[in-house]
C-alpha positions as CSV (number, residue, x, y, z in Angstrom):
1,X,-13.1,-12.6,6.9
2,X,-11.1,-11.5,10.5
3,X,-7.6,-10.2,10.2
4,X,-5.3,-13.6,11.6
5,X,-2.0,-11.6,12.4
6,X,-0.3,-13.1,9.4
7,X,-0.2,-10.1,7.8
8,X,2.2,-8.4,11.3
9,X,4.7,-10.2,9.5
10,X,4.8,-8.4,6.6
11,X,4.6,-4.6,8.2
12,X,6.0,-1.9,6.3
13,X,7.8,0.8,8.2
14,X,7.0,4.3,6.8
15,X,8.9,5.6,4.4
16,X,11.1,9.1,5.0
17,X,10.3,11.8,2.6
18,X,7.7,9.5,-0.1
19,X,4.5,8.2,-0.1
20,X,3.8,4.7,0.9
21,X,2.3,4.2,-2.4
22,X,5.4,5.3,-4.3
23,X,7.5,3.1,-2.6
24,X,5.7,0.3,-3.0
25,X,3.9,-0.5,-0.4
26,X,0.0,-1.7,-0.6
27,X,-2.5,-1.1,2.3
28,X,-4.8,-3.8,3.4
29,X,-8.3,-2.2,4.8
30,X,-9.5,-5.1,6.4
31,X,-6.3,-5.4,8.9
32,X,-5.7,-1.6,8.9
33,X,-1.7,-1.5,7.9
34,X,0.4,-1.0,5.3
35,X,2.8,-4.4,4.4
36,X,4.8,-5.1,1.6
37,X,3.2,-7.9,-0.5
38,X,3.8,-8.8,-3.9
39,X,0.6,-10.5,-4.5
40,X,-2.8,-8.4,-4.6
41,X,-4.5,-10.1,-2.1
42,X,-3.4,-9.8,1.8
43,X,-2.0,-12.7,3.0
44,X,-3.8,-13.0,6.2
45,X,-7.5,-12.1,5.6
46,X,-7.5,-12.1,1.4
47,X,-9.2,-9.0,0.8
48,X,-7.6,-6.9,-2.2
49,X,-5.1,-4.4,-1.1
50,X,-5.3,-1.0,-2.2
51,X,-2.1,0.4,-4.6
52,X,-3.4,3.8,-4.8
53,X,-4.1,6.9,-2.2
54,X,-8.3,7.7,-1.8
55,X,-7.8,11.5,-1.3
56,X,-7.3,13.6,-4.8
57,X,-4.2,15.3,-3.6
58,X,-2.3,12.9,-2.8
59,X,-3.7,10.5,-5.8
60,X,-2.4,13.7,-8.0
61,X,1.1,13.6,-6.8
62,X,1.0,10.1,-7.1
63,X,0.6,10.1,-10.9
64,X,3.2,13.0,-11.4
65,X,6.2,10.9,-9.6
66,X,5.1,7.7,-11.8
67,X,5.1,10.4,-14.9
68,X,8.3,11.6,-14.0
69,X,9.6,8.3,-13.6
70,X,8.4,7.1,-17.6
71,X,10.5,10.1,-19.1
């Protein structure tokens, strides 16, 4: 599957001091951008877009701000 442009439409600007993830926003690999999508497919090219950082660090702070969040 190619990336269409669909998915421009949908752009997410970055957010100030938080992580993309934390915010919200999903991250499609195929089309290489971040868009805010309630779905879990991207609109343009429908591969599955990723809700989670790859590197441990940031993956790590992830789950403390969603812990913190629960309490």
């Amino acid at each position: 599957m190619v990336c269409k442009g669909i998915c421009h439409r949908y752009r997410a600007k970055k957010p100030g001091m938080n992580s993309r993830y934390e915010t919200g926003q999903k991250r499609c690999s195929q089309c290489d951008i971040f868009i805010n999508w309630e779905g879990k497919r991207c609109p343009c090219c429908g591969y599955v877009l990723r809700t989670k950082p790859k590197g441990t660090q940031t993956r790590h702070r992830l789950m403390m701000v969603q812990e913190i969040k629960r309490i």
